[in-house]
BAFI-3210 file (N, C-alpha, C; in Angstrom, 3 decimals, decimal comma, padded with zeros to 6 digits):
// residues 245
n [1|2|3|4|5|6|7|8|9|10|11|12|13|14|15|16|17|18|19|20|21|22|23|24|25|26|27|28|29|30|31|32|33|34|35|36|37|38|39|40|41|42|43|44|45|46|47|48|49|50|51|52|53|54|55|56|57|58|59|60|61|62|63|64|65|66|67|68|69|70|71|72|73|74|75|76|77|78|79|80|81|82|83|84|85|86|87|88|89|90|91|92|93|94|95|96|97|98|99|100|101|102|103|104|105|106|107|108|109|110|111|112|113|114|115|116|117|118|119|120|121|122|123|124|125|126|127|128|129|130|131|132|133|134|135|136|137|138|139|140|141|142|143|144|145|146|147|148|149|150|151|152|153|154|155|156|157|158|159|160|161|162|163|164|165|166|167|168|169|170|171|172|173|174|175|176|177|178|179|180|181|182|183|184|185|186|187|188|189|190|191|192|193|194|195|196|197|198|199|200|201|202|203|204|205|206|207|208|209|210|211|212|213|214|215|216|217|218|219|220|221|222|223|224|225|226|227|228|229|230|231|232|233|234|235|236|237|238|239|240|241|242|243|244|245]
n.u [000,845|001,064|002,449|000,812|000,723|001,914|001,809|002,875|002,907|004,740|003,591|001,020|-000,934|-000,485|-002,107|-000,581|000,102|000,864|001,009|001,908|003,443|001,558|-000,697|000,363|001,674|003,796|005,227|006,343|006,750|007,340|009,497|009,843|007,760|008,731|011,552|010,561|009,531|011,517|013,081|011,579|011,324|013,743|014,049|011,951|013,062|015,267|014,348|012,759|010,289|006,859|005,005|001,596|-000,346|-000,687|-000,870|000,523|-000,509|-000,719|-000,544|000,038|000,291|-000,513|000,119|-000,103|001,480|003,072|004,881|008,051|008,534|008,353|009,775|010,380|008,549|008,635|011,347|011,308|009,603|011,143|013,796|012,452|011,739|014,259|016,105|013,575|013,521|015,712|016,300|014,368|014,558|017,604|016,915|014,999|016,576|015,372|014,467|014,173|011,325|009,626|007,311|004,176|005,120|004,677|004,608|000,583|-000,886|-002,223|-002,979|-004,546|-007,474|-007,148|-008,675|-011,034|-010,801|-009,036|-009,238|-011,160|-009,548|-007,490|-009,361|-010,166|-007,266|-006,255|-009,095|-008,480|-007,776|-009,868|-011,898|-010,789|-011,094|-009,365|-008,810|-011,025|-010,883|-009,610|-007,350|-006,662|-005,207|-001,445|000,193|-000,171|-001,471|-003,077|-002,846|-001,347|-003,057|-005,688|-005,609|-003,188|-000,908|002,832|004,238|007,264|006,958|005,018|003,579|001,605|-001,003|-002,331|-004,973|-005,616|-004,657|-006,693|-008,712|-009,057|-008,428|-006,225|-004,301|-005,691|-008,537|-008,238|-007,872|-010,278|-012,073|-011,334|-010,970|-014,426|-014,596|-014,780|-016,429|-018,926|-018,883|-017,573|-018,253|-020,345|-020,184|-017,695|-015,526|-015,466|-014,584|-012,118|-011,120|-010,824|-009,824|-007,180|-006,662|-006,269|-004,825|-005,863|-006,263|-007,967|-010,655|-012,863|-013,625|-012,471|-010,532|-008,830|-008,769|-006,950|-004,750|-003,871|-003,371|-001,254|000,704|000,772|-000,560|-003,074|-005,000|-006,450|-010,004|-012,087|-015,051|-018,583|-020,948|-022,056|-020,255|-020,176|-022,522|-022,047|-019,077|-015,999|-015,049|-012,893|-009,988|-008,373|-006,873|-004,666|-003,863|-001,206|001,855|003,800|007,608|009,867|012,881|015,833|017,710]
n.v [-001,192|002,328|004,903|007,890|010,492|013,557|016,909|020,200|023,516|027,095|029,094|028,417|026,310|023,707|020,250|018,261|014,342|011,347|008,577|005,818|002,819|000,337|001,470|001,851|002,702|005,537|007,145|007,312|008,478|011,441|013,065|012,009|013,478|015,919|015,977|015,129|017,572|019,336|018,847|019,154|022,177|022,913|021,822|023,199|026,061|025,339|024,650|026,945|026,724|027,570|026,820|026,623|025,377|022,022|018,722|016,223|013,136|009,923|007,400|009,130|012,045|015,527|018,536|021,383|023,265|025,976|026,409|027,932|027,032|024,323|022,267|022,320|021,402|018,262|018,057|018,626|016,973|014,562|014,915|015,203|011,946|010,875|012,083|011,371|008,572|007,716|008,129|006,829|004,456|004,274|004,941|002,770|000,658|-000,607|-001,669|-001,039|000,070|002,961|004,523|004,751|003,759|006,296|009,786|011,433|014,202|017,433|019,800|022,999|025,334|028,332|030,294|029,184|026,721|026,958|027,632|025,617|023,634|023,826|023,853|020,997|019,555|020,380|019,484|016,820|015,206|015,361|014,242|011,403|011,226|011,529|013,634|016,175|018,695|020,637|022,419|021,380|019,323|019,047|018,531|019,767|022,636|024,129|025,896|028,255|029,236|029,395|030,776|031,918|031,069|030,831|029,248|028,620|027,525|027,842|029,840|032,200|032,434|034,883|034,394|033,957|036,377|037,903|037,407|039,135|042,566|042,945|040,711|039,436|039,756|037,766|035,232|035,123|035,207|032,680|030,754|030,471|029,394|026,846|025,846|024,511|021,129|019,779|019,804|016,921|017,301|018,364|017,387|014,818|015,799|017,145|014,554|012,828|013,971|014,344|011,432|010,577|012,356|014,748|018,266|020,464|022,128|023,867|023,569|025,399|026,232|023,833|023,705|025,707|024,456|022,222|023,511|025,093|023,127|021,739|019,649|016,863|016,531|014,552|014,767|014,512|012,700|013,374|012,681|011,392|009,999|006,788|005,724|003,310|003,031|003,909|006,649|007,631|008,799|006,915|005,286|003,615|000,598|-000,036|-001,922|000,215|000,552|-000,138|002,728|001,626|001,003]
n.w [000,000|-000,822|000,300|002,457|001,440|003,027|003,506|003,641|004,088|003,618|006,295|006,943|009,282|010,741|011,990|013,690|014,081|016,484|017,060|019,909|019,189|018,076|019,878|022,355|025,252|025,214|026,872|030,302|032,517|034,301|034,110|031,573|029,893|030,303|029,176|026,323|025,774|025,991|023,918|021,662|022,271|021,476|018,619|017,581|017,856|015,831|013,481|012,734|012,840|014,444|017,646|018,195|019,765|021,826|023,100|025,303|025,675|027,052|025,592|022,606|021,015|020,474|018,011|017,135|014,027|012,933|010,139|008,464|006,178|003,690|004,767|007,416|009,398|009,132|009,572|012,698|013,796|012,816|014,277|016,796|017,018|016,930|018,742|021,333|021,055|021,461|024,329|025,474|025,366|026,472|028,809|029,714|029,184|026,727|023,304|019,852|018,020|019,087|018,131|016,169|013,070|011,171|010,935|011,447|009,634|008,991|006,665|008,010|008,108|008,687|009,470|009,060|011,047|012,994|015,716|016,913|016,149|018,389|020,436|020,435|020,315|023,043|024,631|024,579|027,188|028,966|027,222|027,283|029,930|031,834|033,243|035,323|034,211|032,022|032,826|034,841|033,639|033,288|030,897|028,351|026,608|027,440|029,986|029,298|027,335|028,600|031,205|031,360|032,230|032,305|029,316|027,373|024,904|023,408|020,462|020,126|017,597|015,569|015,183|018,232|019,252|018,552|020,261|022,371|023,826|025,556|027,917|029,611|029,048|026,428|027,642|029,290|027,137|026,197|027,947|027,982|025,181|026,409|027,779|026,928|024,868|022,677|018,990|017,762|014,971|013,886|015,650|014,231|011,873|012,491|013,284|010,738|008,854|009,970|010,320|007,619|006,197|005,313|003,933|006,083|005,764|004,027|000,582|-001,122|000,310|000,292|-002,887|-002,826|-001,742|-003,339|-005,967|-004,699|-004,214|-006,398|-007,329|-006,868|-004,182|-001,196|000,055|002,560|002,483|002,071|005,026|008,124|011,081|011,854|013,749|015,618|015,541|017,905|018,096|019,911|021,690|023,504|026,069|026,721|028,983|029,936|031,013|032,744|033,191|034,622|036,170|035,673|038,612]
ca.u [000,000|001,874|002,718|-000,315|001,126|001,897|001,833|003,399|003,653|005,235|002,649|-000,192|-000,983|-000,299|-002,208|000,227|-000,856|001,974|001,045|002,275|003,342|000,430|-001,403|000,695|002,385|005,042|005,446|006,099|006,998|006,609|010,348|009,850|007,184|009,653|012,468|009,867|009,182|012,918|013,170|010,477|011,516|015,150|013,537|011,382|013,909|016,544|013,840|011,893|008,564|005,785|003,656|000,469|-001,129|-000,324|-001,221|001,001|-001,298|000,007|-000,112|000,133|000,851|-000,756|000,462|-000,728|002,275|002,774|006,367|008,048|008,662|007,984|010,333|010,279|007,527|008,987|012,687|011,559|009,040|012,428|014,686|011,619|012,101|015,599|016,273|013,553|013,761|017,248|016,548|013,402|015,883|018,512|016,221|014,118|017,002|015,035|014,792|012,554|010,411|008,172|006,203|003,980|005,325|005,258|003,181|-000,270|-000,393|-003,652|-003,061|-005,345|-008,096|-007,029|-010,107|-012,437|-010,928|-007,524|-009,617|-011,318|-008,144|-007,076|-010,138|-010,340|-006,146|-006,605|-009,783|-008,368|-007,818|-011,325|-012,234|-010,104|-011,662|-008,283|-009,215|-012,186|-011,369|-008,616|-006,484|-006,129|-004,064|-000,081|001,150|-001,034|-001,173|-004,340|-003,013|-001,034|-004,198|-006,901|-005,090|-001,541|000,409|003,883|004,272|008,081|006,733|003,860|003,890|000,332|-001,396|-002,920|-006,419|-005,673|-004,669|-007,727|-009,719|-009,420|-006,877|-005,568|-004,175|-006,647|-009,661|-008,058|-007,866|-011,249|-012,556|-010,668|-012,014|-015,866|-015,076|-014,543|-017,696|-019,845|-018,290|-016,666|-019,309|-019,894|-019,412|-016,325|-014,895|-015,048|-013,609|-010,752|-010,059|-010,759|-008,178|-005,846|-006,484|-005,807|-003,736|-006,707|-006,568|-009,290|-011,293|-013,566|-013,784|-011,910|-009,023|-008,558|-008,045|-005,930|-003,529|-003,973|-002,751|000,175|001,525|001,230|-001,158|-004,336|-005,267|-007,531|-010,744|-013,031|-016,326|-019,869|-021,269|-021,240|-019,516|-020,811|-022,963|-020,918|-017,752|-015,634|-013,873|-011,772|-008,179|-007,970|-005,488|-004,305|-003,534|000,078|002,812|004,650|008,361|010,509|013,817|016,846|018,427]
ca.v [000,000|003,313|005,764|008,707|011,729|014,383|018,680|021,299|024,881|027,883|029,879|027,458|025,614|022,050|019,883|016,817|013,368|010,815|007,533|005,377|001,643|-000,223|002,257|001,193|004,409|006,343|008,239|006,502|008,984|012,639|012,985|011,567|014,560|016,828|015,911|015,596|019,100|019,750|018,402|019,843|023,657|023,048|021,275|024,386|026,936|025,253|024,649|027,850|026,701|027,953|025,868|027,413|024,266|020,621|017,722|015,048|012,250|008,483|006,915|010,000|013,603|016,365|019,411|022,369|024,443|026,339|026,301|029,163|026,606|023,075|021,240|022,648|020,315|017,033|018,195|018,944|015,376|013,691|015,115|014,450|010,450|010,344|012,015|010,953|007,173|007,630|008,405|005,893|002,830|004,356|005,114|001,966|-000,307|-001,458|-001,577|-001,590|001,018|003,849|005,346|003,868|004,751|008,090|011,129|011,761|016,018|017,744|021,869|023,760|026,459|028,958|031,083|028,452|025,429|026,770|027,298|024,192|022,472|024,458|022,898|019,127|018,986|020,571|018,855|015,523|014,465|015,010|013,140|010,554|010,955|011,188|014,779|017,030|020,388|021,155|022,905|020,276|018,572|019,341|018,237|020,185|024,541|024,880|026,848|029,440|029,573|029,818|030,697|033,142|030,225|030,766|028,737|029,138|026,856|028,581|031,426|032,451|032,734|036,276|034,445|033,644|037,478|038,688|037,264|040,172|043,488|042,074|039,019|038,918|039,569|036,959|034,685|035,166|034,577|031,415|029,625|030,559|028,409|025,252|025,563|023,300|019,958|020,041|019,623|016,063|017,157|019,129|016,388|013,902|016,712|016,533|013,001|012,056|014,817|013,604|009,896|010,840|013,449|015,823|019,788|020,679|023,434|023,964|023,109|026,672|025,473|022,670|024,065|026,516|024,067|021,371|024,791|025,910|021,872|021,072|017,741|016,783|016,229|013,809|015,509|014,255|012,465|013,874|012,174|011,634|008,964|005,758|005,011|002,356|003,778|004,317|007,528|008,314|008,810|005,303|005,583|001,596|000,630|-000,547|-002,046|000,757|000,069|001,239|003,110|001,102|001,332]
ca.w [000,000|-001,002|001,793|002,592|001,558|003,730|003,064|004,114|003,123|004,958|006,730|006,896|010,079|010,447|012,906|013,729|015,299|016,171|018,464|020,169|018,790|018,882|020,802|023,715|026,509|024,636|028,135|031,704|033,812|034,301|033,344|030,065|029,118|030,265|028,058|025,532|025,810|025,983|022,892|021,172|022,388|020,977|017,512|016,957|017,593|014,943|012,203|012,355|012,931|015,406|018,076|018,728|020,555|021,894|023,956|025,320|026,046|027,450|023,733|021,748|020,769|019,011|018,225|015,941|014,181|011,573|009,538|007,658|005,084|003,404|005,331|009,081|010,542|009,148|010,613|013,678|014,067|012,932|014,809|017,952|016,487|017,375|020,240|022,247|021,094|022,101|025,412|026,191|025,322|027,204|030,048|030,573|028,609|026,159|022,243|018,792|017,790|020,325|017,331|015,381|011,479|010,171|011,805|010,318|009,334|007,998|006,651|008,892|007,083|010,103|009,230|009,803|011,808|013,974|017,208|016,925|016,554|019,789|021,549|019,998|020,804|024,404|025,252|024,755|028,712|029,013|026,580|027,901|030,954|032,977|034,609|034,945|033,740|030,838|033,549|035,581|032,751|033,081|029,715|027,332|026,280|027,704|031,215|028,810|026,292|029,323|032,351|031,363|032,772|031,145|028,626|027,011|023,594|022,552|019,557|019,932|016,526|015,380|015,402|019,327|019,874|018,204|021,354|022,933|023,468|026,611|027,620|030,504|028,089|025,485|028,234|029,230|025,926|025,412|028,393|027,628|024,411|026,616|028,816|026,020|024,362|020,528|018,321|017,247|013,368|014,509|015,948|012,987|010,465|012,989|012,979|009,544|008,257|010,289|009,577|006,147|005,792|004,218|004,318|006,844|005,392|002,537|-000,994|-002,125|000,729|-000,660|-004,273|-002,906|-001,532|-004,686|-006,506|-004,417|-004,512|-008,061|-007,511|-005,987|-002,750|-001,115|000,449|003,442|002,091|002,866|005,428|009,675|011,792|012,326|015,512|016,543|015,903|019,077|017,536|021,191|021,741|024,127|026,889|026,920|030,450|029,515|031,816|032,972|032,672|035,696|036,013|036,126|039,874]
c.u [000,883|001,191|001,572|000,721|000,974|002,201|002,247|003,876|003,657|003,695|001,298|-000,297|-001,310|-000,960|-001,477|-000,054|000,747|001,451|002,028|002,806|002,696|-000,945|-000,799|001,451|003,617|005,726|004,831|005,663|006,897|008,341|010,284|008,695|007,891|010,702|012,102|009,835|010,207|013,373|012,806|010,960|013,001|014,710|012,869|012,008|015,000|015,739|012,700|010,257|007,847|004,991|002,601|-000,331|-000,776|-001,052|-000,381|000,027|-000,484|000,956|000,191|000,212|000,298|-000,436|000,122|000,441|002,556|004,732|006,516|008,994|008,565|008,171|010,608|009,452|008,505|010,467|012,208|010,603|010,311|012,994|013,763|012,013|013,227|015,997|015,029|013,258|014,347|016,928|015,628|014,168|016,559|017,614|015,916|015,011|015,978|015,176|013,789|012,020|009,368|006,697|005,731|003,713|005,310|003,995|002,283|-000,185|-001,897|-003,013|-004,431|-005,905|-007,860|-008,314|-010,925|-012,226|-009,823|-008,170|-009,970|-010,205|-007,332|-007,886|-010,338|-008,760|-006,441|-007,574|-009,893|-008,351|-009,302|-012,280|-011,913|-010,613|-010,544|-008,224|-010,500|-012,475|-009,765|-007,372|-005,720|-004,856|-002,757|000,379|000,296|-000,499|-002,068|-004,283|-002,361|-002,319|-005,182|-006,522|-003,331|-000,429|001,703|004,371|005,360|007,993|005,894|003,607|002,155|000,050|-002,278|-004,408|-006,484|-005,847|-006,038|-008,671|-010,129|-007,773|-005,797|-005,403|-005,391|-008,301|-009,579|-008,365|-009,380|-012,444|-012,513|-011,491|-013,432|-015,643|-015,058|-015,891|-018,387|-018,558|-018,446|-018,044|-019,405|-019,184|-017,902|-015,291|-014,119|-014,781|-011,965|-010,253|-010,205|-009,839|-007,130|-005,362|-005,576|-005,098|-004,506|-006,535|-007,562|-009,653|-012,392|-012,917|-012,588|-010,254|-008,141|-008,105|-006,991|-004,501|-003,337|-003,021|-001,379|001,267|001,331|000,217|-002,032|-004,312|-006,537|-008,570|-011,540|-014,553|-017,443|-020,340|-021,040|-021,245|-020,569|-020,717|-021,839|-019,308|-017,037|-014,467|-013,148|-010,476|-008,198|-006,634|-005,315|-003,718|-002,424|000,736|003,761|006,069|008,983|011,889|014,724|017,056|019,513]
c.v [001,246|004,382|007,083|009,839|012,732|015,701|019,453|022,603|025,816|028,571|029,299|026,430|024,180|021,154|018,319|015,570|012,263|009,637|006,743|003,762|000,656|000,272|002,415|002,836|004,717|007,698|007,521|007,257|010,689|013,880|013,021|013,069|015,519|016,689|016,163|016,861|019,758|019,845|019,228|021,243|023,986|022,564|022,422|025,374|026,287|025,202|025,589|027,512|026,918|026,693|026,495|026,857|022,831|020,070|017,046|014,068|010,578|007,882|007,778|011,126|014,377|017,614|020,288|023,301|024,441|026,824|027,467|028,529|025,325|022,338|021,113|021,395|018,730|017,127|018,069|017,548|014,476|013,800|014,593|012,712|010,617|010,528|011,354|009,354|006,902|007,202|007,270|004,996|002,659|004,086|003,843|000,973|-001,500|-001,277|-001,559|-000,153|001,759|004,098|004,490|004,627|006,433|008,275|011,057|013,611|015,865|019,608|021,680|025,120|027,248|029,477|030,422|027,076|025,729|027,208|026,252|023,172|022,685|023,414|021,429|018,936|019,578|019,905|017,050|014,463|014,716|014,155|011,504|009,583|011,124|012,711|015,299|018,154|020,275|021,530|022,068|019,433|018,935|019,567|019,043|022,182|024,811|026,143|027,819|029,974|030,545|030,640|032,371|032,341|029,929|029,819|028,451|028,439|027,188|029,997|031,668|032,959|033,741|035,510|034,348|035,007|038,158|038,178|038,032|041,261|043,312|040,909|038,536|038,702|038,245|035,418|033,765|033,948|032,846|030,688|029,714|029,366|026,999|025,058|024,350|021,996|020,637|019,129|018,079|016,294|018,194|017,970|015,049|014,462|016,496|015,501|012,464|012,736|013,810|012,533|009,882|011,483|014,423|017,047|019,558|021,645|022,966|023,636|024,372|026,403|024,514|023,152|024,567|025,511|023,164|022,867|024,584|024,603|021,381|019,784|018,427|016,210|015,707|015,145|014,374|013,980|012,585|012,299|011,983|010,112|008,045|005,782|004,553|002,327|004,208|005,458|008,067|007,951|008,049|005,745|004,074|002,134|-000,778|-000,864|-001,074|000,489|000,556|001,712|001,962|001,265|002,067]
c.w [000,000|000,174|001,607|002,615|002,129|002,972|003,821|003,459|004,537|004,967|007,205|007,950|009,960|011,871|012,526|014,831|015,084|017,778|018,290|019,639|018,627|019,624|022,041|023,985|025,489|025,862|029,077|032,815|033,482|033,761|032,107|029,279|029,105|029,075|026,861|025,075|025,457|024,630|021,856|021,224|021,077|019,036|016,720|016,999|015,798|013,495|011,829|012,267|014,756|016,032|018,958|020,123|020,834|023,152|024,100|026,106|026,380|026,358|022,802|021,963|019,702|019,074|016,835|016,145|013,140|011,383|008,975|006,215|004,886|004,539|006,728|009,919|010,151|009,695|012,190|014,023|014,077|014,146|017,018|017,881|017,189|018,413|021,298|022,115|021,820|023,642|025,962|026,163|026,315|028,690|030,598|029,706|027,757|024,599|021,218|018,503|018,972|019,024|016,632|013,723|011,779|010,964|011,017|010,416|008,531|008,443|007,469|008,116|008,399|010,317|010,264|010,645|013,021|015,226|017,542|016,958|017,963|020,596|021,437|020,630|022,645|025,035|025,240|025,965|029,370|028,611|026,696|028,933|032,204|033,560|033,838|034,913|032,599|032,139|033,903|034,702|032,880|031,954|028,314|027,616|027,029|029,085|030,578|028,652|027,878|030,515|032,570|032,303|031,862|030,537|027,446|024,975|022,993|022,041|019,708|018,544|016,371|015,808|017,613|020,323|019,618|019,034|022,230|023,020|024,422|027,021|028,638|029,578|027,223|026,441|029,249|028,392|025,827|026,753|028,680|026,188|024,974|027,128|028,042|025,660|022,904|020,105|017,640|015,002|013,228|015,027|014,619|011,381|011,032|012,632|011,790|008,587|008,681|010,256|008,172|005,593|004,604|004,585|004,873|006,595|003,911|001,519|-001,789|-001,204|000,259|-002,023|-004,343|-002,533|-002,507|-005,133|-006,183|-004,858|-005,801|-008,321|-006,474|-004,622|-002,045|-000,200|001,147|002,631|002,557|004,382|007,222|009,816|012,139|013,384|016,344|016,483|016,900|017,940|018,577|021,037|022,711|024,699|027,303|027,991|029,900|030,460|031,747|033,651|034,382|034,938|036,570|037,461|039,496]
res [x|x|x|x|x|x|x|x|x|x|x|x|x|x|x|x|x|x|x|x|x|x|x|x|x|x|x|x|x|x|x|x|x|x|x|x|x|x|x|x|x|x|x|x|x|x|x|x|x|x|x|x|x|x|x|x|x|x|x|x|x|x|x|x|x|x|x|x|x|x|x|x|x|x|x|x|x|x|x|x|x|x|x|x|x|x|x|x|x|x|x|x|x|x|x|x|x|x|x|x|x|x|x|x|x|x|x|x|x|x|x|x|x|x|x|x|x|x|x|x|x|x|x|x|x|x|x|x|x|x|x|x|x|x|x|x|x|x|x|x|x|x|x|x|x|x|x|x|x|x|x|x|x|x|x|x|x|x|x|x|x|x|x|x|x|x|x|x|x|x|x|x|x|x|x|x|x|x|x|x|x|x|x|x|x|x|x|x|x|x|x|x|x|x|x|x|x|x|x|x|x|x|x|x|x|x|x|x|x|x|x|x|x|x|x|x|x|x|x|x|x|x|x|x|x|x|x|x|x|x|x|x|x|x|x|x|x|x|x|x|x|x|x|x|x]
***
């Protein structure tokens, strides 16, 4: 089966999804998100790209950021691959693969989907079920976004400032959009982009990025999510590994 092509252009927000092996923990300990993070700060400084929004979740990782050219997001996912493989091996002496394959990536219509991608990646430990308010979460943006908890990885995106003229107003704003739940057809635009690696936006988004890349690009098919579909981000209850002595 030939590989799901991925996109990237400068300026254009990228939401990125990257699990775990299996589904299984890609993060033991509270360490391991840190480094993560470590990682991540040093990855986006060297390849010029922006992160507006993220989650680190047990099995997985999402993060919304926008490049200032093609090749920024897939450097800085790599360069995530190696070092923190490196370090889980080293750490818990073991071996093989953490990730499972290649990241999925969907462009972002900022207009009409880059808050929503704010609240579907932030309201994932809810969804989860593993706390009961966004805050509460550690490993996620949401206490910059909602809260003005400093945050040294997050470029806030013009649509984020235009929430209000202060950060306390913006701040405001931003957690009035959590009060309700993500819309179910909001939800399954999310994950079926990102399954697929589709632009998320309209029909004229879509052309525009077909356009800028030279070739076509798959598009999201009418229709909503099957009933019986479990579409959740699943936190497998994995054997956590220890630390060496």
């Amino acid at each position: 089966m030939p590989r799901k092509q991925r996109m990237y252009l400068p300026g254009v927000p990228a939401h990125v999804v990257q699990r775990g092996n299996n589904r299984e923990a890609c993060f033991f300990h509270e360490d391991d998100y840190r480094f993560y993070l470590s990682v991540l700060g040093d990855a986006l400084k060297r390849y010029d790209v922006k992160l507006h929004a993220y989650v680190l979740m047990t099995n997985h990782v999402h993060l919304l950021m926008t490049p200032a050219d093609e090749v920024g997001i897939s450097r800085v996912m790599q360069h995530l691959g190696r070092m923190y493989v490196l370090y889980i091996n080293r750490t818990y002496r073991r071996s093989g693969t953490l990730w499972e394959g290649r990241h999925k990536a969907s462009l972002v219509n900022a207009e009409e989907y880059l808050l929503t991608c704010y609240r579907y990646i932030e309201l994932n430990p809810l969804r989860a079920g593993m706390v009961g308010a966004p805050e509460a979460y550690a490993w996620s943006s949401y206490r910059w976004h909602g809260w003005g908890r400093g945050d040294p990885l997050v470029t806030d995106h013009d649509l984020y400032l235009a929430l209000g003229e202060c950060a306390g107003d913006r701040q405001r704003a931003y957690r009035a959009l959590f009060v309700g739940h993500l819309e179910p057809e909001s939800l399954h635009a999310m994950r079926e982009s990102s399954v697929h690696n589709y632009p998320l936006g309209n029909d004229r988004f879509r052309e525009s990025i077909a356009l800028q890349l030279g070739r076509s690009v798959g598009c999201q098919g009418p229709g909503r999510p099957l009933a019986k579909k479990n579409h959740s981000d699943p936190v497998r209850q994995t054997p956590v590994p220890r630390k060496p002595q």
